[in-house]
C-alpha positions as CSV (number, residue, x, y, z in Angstrom):
1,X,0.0,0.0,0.0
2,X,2.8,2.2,0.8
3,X,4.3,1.6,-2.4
4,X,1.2,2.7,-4.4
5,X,0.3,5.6,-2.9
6,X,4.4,6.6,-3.0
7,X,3.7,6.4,-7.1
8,X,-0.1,7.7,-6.8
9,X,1.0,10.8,-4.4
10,X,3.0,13.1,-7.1
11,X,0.2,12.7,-9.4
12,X,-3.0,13.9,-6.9
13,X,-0.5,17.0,-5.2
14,X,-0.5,18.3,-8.8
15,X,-4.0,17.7,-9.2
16,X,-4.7,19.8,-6.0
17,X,-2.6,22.9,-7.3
18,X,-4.8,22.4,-9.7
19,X,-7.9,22.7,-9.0
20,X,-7.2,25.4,-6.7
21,X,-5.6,27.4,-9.4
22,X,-8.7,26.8,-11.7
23,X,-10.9,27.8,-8.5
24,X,-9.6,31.1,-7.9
25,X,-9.1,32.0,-11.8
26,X,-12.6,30.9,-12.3
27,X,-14.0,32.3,-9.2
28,X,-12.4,35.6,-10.1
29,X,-13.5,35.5,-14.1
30,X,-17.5,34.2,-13.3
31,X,-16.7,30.9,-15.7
32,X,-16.6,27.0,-15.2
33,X,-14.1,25.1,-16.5
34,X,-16.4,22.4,-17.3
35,X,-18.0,24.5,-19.6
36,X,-14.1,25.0,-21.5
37,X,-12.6,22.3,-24.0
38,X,-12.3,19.1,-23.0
39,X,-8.7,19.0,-24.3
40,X,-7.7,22.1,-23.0
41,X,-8.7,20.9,-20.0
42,X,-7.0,17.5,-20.4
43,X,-4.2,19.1,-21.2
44,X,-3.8,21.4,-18.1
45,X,-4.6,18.7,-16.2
46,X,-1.8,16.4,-17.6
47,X,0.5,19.5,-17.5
48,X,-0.4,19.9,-13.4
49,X,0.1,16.0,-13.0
50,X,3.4,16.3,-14.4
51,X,4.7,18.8,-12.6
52,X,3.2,17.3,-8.9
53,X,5.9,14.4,-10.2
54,X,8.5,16.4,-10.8
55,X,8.0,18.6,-7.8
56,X,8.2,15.9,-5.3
57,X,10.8,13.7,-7.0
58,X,13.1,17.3,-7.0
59,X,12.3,17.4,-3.1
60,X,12.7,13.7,-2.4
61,X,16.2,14.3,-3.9
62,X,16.7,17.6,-1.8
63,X,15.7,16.0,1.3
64,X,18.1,12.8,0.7
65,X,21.0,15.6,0.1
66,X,20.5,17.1,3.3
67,X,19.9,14.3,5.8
68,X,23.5,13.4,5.8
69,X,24.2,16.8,7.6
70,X,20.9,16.4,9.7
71,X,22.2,13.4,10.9
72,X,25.3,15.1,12.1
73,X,23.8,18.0,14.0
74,X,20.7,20.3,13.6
75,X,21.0,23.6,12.8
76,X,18.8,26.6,11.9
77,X,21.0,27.3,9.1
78,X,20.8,24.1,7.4
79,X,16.8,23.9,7.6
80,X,16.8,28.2,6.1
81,X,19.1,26.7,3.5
82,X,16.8,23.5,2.9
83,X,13.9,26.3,2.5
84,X,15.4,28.2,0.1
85,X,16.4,25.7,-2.4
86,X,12.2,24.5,-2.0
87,X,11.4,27.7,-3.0
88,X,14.0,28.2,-5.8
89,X,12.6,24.6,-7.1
90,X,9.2,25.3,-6.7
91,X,9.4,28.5,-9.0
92,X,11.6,26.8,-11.2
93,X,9.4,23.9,-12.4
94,X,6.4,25.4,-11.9
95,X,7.8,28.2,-14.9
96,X,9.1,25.9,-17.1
97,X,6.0,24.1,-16.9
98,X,2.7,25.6,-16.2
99,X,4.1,29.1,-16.4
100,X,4.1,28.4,-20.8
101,X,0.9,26.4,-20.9
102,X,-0.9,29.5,-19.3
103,X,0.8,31.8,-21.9
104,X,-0.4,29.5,-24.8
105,X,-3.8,28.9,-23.7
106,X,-6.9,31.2,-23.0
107,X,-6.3,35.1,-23.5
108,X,-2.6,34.9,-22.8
109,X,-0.3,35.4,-19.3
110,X,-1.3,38.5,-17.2
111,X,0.4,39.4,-14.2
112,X,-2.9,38.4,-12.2
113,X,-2.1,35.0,-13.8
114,X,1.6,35.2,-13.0
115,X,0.9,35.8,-9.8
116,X,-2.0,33.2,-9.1
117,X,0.5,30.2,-11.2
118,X,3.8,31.4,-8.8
119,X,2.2,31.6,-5.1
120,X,-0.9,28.6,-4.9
121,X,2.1,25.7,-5.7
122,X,4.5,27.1,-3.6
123,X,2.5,27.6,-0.5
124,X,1.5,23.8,-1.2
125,X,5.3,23.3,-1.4
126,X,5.8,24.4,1.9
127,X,3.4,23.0,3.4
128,X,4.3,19.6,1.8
129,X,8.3,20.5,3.0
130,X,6.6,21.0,6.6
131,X,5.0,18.1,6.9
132,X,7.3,15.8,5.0
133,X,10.8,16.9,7.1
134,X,8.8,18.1,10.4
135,X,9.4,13.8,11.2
136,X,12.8,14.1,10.0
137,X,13.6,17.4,11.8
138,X,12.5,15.6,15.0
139,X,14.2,12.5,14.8
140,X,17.1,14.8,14.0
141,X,16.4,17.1,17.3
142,X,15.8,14.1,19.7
143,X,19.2,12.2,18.6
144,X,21.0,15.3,19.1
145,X,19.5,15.4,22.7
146,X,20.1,11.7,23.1
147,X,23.6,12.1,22.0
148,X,24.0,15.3,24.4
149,X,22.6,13.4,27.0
150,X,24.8,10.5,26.7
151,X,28.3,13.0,26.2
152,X,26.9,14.6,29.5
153,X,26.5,11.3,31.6
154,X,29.7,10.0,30.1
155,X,31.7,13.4,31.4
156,X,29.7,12.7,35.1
157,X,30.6,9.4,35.2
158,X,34.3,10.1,34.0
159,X,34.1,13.1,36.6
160,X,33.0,10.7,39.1
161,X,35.9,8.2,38.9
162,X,38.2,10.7,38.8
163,X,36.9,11.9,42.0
164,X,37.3,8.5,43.5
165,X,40.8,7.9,42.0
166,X,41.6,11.4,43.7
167,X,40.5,10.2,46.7
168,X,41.7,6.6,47.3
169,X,45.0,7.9,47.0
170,X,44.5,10.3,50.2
171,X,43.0,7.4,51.9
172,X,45.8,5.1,51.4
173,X,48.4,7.7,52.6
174,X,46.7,8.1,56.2
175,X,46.3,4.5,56.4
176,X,49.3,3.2,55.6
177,X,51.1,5.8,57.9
178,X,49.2,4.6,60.3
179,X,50.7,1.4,60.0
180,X,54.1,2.2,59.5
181,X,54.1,4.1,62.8
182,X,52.7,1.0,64.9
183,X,55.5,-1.2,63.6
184,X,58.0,0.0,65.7
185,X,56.1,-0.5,68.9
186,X,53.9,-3.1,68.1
187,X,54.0,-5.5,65.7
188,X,51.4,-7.9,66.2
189,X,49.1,-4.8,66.5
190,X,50.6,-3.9,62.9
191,X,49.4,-7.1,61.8
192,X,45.9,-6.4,63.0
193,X,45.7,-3.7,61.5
194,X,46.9,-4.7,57.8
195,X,44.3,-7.1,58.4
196,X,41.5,-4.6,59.2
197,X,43.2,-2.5,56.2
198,X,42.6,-5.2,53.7
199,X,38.8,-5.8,54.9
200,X,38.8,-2.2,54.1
201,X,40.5,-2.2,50.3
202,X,38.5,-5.3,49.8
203,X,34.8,-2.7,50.2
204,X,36.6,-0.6,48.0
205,X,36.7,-3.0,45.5
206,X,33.3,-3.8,44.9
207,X,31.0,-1.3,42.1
208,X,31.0,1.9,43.6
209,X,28.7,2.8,41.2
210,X,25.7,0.7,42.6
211,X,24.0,1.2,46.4
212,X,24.5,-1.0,49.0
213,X,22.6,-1.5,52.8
214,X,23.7,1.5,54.8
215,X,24.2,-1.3,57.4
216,X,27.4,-2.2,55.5
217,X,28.4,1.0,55.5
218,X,28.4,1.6,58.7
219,X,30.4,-1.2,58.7
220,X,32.9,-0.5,56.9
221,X,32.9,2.8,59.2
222,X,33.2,0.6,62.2
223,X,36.8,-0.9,60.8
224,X,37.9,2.5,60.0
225,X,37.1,4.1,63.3
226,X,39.0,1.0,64.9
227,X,42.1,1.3,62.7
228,X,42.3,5.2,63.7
229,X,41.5,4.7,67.0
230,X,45.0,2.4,67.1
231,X,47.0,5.7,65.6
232,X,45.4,8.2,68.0
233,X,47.0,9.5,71.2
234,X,45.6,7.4,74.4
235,X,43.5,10.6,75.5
236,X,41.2,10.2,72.3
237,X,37.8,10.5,73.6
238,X,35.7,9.1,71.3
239,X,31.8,8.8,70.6
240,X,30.3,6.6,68.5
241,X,26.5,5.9,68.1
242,X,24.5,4.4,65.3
243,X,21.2,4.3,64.8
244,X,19.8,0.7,64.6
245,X,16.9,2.1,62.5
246,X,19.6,2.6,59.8
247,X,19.9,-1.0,58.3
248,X,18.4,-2.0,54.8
249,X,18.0,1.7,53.0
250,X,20.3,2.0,50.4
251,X,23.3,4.3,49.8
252,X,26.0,5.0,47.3
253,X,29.4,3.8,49.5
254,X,32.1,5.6,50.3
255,X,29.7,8.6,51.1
256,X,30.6,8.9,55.2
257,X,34.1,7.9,55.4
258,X,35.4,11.9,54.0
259,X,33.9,13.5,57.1
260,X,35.2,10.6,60.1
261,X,38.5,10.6,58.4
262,X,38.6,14.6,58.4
263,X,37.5,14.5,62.2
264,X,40.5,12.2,63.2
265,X,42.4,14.1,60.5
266,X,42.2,17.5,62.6
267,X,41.2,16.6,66.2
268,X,42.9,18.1,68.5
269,X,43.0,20.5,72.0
270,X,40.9,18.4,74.5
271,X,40.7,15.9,71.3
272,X,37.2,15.1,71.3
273,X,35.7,13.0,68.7
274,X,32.0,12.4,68.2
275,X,30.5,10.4,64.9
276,X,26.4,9.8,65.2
277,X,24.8,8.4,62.3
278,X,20.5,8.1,62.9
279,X,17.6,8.5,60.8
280,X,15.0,10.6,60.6
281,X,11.8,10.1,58.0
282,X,13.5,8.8,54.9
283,X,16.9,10.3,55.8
284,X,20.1,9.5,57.1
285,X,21.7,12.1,59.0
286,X,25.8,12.0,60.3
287,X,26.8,14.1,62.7
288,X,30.6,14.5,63.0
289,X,32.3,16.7,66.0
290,X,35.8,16.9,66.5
291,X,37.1,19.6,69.1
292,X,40.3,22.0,67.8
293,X,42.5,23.9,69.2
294,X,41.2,27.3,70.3
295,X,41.8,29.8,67.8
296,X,43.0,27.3,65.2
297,X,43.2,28.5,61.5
298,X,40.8,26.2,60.5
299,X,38.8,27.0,56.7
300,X,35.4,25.4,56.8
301,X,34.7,23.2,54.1
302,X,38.3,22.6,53.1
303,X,40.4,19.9,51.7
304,X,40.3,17.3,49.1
305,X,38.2,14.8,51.2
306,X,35.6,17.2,51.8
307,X,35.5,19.1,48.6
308,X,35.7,15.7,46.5
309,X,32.4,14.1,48.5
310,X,30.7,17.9,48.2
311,X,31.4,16.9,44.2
312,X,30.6,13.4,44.6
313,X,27.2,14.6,46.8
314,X,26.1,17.0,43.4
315,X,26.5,13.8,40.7
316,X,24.9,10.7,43.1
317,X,22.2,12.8,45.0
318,X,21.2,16.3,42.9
319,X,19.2,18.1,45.0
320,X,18.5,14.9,47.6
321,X,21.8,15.8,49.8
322,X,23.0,18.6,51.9
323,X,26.8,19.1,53.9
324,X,26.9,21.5,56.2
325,X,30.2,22.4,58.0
326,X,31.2,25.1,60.5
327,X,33.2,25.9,63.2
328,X,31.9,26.7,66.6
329,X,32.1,26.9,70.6
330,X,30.7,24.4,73.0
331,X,31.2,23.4,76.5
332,X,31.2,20.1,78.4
333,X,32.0,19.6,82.2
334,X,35.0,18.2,83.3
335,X,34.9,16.2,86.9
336,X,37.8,16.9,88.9
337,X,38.9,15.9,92.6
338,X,37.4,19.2,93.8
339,X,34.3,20.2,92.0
340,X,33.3,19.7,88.3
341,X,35.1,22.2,86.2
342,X,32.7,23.9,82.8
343,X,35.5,23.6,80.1
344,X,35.2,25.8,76.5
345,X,36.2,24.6,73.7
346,X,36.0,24.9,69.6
347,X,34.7,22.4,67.6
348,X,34.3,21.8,63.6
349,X,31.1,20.2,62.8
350,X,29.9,18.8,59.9
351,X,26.4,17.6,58.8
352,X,25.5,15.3,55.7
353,X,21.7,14.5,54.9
354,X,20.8,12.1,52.6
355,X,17.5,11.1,51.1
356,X,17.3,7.2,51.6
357,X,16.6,5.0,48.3
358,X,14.7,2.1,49.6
């Protein structure tokens, strides 16, 4: 059926411009053109058939020019361009063609005529070019958006690793130190801790790219706190409490670990360290306090581990995540031998919030 009507088409478009051509001329000079010669009338037909065929097999040969660059990219410039050479080949056949029949035929070619022979087939031209290539023009727009799309999520994803390559390098540095430090003093306790170390590499190993229980994060937390906690100074006083609400939502990993490492990173003056990880609705919020020395020069927000999961934060959870950090003063009493003692101090917090994915 498509076949037919592809041959049948050319034929009825120039029978249309025709008869809407004989309308207006006879509408305008009070005849009928059945009342006119049979032959001239066959002839003007045959004439408008003829040039419907060679109208739409010069477009069909346009259009097959110019979907090579539409394929490529689409571009205003192109379709004016596409336009233009419609027009010019719409006012070319139709002069070669009807333009002389008219002339020959009747009482000659006025510029009423002229006119009336130049404008009807090419507003059916266009209209033919827009909805013949509006499909084409489409298809053209939505692979370009596909192909954005996919250049976009291929630059986030490259962005994304790079991030992580960035920051396993940083996390391997404070570890290891760790280590080499304990082997001088202990070296079964170095031992442990290569094994806890591997447990850790061995999480990092898996698709960081796909969600996993925030119970096994908090895991994997757990073996970091404990490997720090063997590098710290003796008067660490540490504070860890996890929610046991927080078991089976899902989570991107390695998400937590930039703001405990940061904590144990810059404790320091009555070295206080408090990591609390609970949920509340459909989000999981950590809490991370680490006291400073007063007055300390500290930046908020600073360093490659925070600015890298701030990064990270924007590609996993846009607009579902929030990390707050400042610096500020809080007090805690101190029992002495006397008579508890109200101790200042300054401490760098940092919030994350995360919308859970069931």
């Amino acid at each position: 059926m498509k076949k037919v009507w592809r041959y049948l088409f050319p034929g009825l478009f120039g029978l249309l411009v025709y008869g809407t051509i004989r309308l207006i001329n006879d509408t305008l000079a009070s005849e009928f053109f059945w009342e006119r010669s049979w032959k001239l009338n066959a002839l003007e037909i045959g004439d408008s058939v003829l040039t419907g065929y060679l109208l739409v097999f010069a477009f069909n040969r346009l259009f097959r020019r110019f979907d090579r660059k539409l394929q490529q990219t689409i571009d205003y410039r192109i379709v004016l361009y596409e336009l233009f050479w419609v027009f010019v080949l719409t006012e070319l056949i139709v002069n070669m063609v009807l333009t002389p029949l008219v002339a020959l035929t009747d009482d000659g070619l006025s510029w009423g005529d002229f006119a009336i022979i130049n404008t009807i087939p090419l507003l059916y031209c266009l209209l033919y070019y827009a909805v013949v290539r509006s499909h084409k023009l489409l298809k053209a727009y939505v692979n370009n958006k596909i192909q954005l799309e996919k250049i976009t999520n291929d630059h986030l994803e490259t962005e994304l690793k790079f991030l992580k390559a960035q920051y396993h390098p940083h996390f391997l540095f404070n570890a290891l130190n760790t280590v080499y430090f304990q082997m001088d003093e202990d070296v079964s306790g170095a031992k442990r801790s290569i094994e806890k170390f591997s447990e850790l590499l061995r999480y990092q190993l898996y698709d960081q790219q796909q969600t996993v229980p925030v119970s096994r994060e908090l895991d994997y937390l757990q073996h970091f706190i404990e490997l720090q906690r063997i590098r710290t100074s003796e008067k660490l006083q540490l504070k860890v409490q996890f929610d046991p609400q927080l078991n089976g939502q899902q989570i991107y990993p390695l998400l937590l670990l930039p703001l405990v490492e940061n904590a144990f990173k810059y404790v320091g003056g009555d070295f206080r360290v408090s990591i609390h990880a609970y949920l509340q609705e459909n989000r999981m919020l950590l809490r991370v306090e680490n006291s400073i020395p007063p007055h300390a020069p500290v930046t908020k927000g600073s360093g490659i581990g925070l600015e890298n999961l701030r990064r990270r934060l924007a590609l996993l959870y846009p607009g579902q995540s929030s990390l707050e950090t400042k610096v500020q003063q809080s007090q805690y009493t101190e029992e002495g031998h006397d008579q508890p003692t109200i101790v200042k101090e300054d401490q760098f917090v940092a919030l994350l919030t995360i919308n859970l994915k069931h």
